[in-house]
Every structure is written in structure tokens, then in C-alpha cells.
N, C-alpha and C positions, 0 to 999 in steps of 0.2 A: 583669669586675666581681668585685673579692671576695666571698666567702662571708659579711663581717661587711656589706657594701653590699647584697647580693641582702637579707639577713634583715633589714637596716629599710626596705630600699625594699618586702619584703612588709607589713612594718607598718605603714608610712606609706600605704598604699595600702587596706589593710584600715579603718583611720582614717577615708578619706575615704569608699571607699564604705558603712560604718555611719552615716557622717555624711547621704550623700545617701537612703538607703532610710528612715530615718527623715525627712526633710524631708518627702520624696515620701509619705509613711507608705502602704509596700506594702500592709501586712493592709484599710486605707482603700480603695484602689486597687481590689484584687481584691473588695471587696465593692461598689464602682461599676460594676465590671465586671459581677458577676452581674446585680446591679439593671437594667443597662443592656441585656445579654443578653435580660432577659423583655420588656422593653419592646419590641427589635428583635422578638423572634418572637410580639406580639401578630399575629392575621389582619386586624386593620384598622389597621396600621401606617399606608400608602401612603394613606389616607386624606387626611391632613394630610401633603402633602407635604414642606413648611415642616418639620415637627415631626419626619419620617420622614429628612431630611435631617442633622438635628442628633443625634439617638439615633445612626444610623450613624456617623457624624461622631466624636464622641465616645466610640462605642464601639470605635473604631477605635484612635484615640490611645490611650486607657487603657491598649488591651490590646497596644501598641506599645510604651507606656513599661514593663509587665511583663515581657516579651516580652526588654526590653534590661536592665533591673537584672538578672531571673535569668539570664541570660547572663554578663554579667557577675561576678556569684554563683559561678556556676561554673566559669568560667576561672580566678575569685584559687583558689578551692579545688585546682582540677586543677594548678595551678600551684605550690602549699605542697608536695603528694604530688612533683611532679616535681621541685624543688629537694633535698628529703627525699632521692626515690631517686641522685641526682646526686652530692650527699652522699653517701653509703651507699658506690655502689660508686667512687666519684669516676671517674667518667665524662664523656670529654671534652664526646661529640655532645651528650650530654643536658645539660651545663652551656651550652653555645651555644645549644639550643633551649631552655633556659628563661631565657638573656639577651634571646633576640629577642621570646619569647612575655613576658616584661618589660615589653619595651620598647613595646609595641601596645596592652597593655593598659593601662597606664598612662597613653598618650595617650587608652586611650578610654574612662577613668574619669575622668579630667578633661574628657573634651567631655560628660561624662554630668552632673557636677559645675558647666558651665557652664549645662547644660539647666535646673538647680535655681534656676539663676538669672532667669531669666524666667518672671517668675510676675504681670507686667502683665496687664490689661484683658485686653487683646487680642495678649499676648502670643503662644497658641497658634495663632491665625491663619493663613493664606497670606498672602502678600505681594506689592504690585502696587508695581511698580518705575520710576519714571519717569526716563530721563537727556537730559539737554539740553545742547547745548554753549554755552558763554557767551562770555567775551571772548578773543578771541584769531585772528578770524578760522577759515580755513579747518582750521589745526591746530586749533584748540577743535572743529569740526566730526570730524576724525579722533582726536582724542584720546578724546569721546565716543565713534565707534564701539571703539575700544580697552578703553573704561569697559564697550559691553554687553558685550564679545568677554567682559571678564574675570569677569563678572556668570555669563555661562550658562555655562563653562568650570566656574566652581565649584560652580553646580549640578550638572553631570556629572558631578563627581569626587564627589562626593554622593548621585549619583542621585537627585537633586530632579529631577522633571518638571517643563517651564517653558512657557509660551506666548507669543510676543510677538503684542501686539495691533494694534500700529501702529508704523510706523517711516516719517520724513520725513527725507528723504534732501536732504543738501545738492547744491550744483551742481558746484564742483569736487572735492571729494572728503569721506568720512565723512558724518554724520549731524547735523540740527538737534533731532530728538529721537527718543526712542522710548520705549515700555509696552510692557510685559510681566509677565506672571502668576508665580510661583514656587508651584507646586501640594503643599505639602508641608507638615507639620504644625510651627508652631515658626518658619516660614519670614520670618513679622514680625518676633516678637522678636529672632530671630537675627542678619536684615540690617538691620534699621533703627537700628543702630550706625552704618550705613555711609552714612546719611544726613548730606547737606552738600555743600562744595565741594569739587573734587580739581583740584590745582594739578599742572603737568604744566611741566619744564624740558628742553631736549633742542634738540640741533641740529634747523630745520626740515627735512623733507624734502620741502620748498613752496617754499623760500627758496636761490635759483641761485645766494648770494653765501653761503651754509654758515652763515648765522648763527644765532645761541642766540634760541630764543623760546620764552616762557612763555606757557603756557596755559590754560582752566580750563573745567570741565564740572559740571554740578549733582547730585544724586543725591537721588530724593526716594523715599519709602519706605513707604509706606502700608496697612493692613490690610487687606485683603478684606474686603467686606460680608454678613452673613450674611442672611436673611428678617428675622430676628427683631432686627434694626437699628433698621428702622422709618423710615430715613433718606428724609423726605415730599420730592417734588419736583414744584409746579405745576407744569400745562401750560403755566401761561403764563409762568412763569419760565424757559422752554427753549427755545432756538432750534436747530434743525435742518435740518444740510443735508445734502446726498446729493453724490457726484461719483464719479469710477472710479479705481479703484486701480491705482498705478503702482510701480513699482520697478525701482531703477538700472539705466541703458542699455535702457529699456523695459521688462525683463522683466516678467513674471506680470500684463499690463495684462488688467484687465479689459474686456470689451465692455459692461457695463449698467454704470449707477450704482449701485453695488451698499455702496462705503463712505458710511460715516457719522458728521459732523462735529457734535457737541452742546456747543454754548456756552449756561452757564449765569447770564443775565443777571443776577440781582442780585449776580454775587461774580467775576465775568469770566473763569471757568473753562472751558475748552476742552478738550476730549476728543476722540478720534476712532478708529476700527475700521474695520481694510480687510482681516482676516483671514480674512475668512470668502467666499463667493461669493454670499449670501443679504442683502438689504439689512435684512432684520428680525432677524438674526440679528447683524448688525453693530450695528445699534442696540440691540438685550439685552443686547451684553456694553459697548457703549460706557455705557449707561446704570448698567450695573455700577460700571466704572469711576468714572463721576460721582459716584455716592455714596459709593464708595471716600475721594475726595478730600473729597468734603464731611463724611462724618464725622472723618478727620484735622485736617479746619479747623477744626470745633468742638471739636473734643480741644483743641489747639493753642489757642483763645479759650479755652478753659475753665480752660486751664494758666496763660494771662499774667495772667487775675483772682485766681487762686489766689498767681500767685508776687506780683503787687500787692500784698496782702493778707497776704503775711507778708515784703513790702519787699526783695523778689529784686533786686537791680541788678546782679548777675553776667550777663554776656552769654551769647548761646545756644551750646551746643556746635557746631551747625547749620549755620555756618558752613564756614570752610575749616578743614579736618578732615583733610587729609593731603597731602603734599607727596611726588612724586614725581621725583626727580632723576636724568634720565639722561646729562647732559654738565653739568659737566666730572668728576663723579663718578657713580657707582652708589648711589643708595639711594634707600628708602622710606620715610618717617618719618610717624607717626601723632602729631601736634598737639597731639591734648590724653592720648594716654598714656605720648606719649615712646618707646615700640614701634620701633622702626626693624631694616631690610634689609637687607644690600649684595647681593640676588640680587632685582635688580627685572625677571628674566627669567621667574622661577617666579611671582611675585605679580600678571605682567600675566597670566600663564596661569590666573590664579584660584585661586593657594594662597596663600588670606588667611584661611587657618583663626587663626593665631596673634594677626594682629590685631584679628579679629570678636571673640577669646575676653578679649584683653586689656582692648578696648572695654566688654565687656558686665558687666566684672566692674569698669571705673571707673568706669563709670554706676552700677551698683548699688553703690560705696562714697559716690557724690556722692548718690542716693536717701538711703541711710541718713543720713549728716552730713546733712543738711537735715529 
């Protein structure tokens, strides 16, 4: 990179991040953080579990989002002195380590730039991840499991801690659905771009005569529930049943009934937990799950009176939302940002950073136009 390239990509980058410290507004930040410090080291914190939940919680995030601006802060600066000395004595090594130290940082002022973007509801959430496979037979079954493979692969490249709660396994092969937790701050906002249908083209490898079939699998994406939700669920809106947990070719079968399946009659929502080996323990996080979903659904009712109301007739993004093509070409195409891949080998391994960022930032231009 030239010397006149390196000095506006340091300006164009000094640009953005003065643009996101101010969004965020740090000096705001650090004084929620103290505030939230005295709060954490009140002696009757644990009192109010609920409450001792949400202080830590939030004091957590704050001092994570600090934690990563001044980091950042400090890398553009260390970074000006190293181009500076490079210059000076023009020196090779140190012009190559400060292209590469360029080059990192820059991808991670704009993942930092994309953060500034979710700034919904329930944007800083954890996220509960539902995939089901829909039409296509037994491929829409394995295509699904494909869909979790690439789901917790990118939590790993991440190091997002993940949980899966439940997984219903089909009979010849992959999965009819599965839930799973995303334990990580930001983790709704993030993935619930990634919400909709995934279209899926490719020689079978089901099909003895080598033929092309299409496939398709759901992706639903939902916030975690906090205490302070409030999300009411009669007894007697809840059906509950017990069975024993199994998993492909037998394994991990449990000997008690120990899972738990809660279908919630008046909205015909089904959940279920076999993760655990405790059957009350099953049904705490399956009921988690439940209001998970039900507060989504009122979100979602709250949204189509709203878009009623000021006469929305544009259809939902929500749908099929990305097209993946593996015969008779290579590629990945995102639907409604136009994004596309020819390395659909890296994106089923879960590097779908490019498309989550591109996603999040044409939602937030279709927010603002509206």
C-alpha cells in the first residue's frame, strides 16, 4: 500500500471511530459504569435476585463496550507513531506490520461501527435460535443440520458460548428441528438478521440418480427473556408432557422421563428440553424458551398494527432471505442486500460476518426511510 493510501485509510478510520465514540458517547458510558459499580457492591445486592441479575448483567456490557473502544483508541494511535517511524527510517518490516496491523483493525472498527447499529429494544439480548427444516424432504432435514453446523461454528470463531436445548432428529438423515441459546451480549441484534428462509440448491446426496434438488430450512431468532419481562403464562394455558431423551443411533438415551415438551394452547406453540438430566430443570429452561417465543409474537402483533397504521403493504423481509447455490455454480446470495459469495465452503463453516454486517446496516437504512 502506498504511503499516500496508508495516510487516508489512517484518516478515514480516525473518521469512523470519532463518529462511533461519540454515538456511544464514552464519558455517558463510564459514568453508568461507576453508577452501576456501586450498585453491584451494595451488601444487599442478592437480595433481589431479579434485580442482582440485571446490575451485573449491565455492568458487564458497559464495561465490555469500554473495554473495546479504548482498545481500539489505542491501536489507531500506536498505529500513527508506527507508520510515522516507517516513514522516518523507511523500513521494510515495519511498513508490512503496519499494513497488516491496517488491515485488523480496520475490520474491527467497522464490526465496532456495526455494534453502533443495534440499538433496538432488545437489541443487547442473548439470542434463542430456532432451525427447522421445511420443504424438501430428507435434504431440507440435512440441510437444517448444515444450517445449526454453520450457526455454532460462527459462534466459535467468536467465542460466543452456545447451548443447544433441544434437537429432533429425523429418521433418515439430519434434523426436523433444533434450539439453541447464544450466551453472548448483542447476540439478538446481531443474528436476528439471519432470520427467514434459506434456500439450499445442490446435487442430492439422497438421490441414486445424481439429481439437482432444492431445498429449504427456517431460521427463527428470538430474544431471551429477562425476569423483568413479565411475560404472564396460565396454568392452564399450558400443556405438559414428560418422555425420555434420545439421540441419533440411540445415543445419550436417558432412563427416566426426564425431557420436557410444553405446548401452549391458546397460540399452538410447542417447545421442548432434553438437555439436561433433571425433568424440573428441563422444564425451567423449556419454559424459558416459551416466553422467549411469546414475547417475539407480541413484538411481531405489535409491529403489523403499527405497520397497518401507517399502511405498510411492503412484504416481510422474513421470508426467503438467502439463496445458496452449490451445482451447477458456487455461490451465496443474500435477497434482499444483494451480498453474494463464490466461496460457499467458508460460509457453511460459519463466516457470515460480511453478510450479518451488510444485513444489519440495510435494516437500519429501511428503519430510517420509514
Amino acid at each position: 500500500m502506498a504511503i499516500p493510501d496508508i495516510a487516508d485509510t489512517l484518516a478515514s478510520l480516525e473518521q469512523t471511530l470519532a463518529g462511533i465514540e461519540q454515538v456511544l458517547d464514552v464519558p455517558a458510558m463510564k459514568a453508568r459504569a461507576v453508577d452501576l459499580e456501586a450498585e453491584a457492591s451494595a451488601p444487599d445486592l442478592w437480595d433481589d435476585q431479579a434485580n442482582a441479575q440485571r446490575v451485573t448483567s449491565q455492568l458487564s456490557l458497559v464495561q465490555g463496550d469500554i473495554r473495546r473502544i479504548e482498545g481500539l483508541r489505542r491501536r489507531l494511535d500506536d498505529l500513527v507513531v508506527l507508520v510515522e517511524l516507517a516513514e522516518d527510517e523507511d523500513d521494510a518490516d515495519s511498513w508490512s506490520e503496519a499494513e497488516r496491523e491496517l488491515d485488523g483493525l480496520g475490520r474491527d472498527i467497522s464490526e465496532m461501527e456495526v455494534r453502533t447499529l443495534l440499538s433496538g429494544e432488545y437489541d443487547a439480548r442473548e439470542a434463542l435460535i430456532t432451525i427447522r427444516s421445511e420443504a424438501g424432504g430428507v435434504d431440507a432435514a440435512d440441510w437444517a443440520e448444515m444450517l445449526l453446523r454453520l450457526y455454532t461454528r460462527y459462534c466459535e470463531r467468536h467465542g460466543w458460548p452456545f447451548e443447544v436445548y433441544d434437537t429432533s432428529y429425523a429418521e433418515e438423515a439430519g434434523i426436523k428441528s433444533a434450539t439453541f441459546a447464544v450466551k453472548a451480549p448483542y447476540a439478538y441484534g446481531t443474528l436476528s438478521i439471519e432470520q427467514g428462509t434459506h434456500r439450499l440448491v445442490r446435487i442430492s446426496p439422497f438421490d441414486n440418480q445424481g439429481r439437482r434438488q432444492t431445498s429449504f430450512a427456517a431460521v427463527e431468532v428470538t430474544p431471551v427473556i429477562e425476569q423483568t419481562d413479565h411475560v404472564e403464562i396460565p396454568d392452564d394455558d399450558i400443556r405438559v408432557d414428560v418422555y425420555r431423551s434420545s439421540g441419533p443411533g440411540g445415543q445419550g438415551v436417558n432412563t427416566t422421563d426426564s425431557a420436557v415438551r410444553i405446548t401452549h394452547l391458546p397460540t399452538g406453540i410447542v417447545v421442548s428440553c432434553q438437555n439436561e438430566r433433571s425433568q424440573l430443570q428441563n422444564r425451567a429452561t423449556a419454559m424459558a424458551v416459551l416466553q422467549s417465543k411469546l414475547l417475539q409474537k407480541q413484538r411481531e402483533e405489535d409491529k403489523a398494527k403499527m405497520d397497518a397504521l401507517k399502511g405498510d403493504s411492503a412484504g416481510s423481509w422474513g421470508t426467503q432471505m438467502r439463496s445458496y447455490v452449490l451445482h451447477p455454480y458456487q455461490m451465496v446470495k443474500d435477497l434482499r442486500t444483494e451480498h453474494e459469495t463464490g466461496n460457499t465452503a467458508a460460509v457453511l463453516d460459519g463466516e457470515i460476518d460480511d453478510f450479518i454486517e451488510s444485513g444489519i446496516r440495510w435494516r437500519r437504512q429501511r428503519e430510517m426511510a420509514s
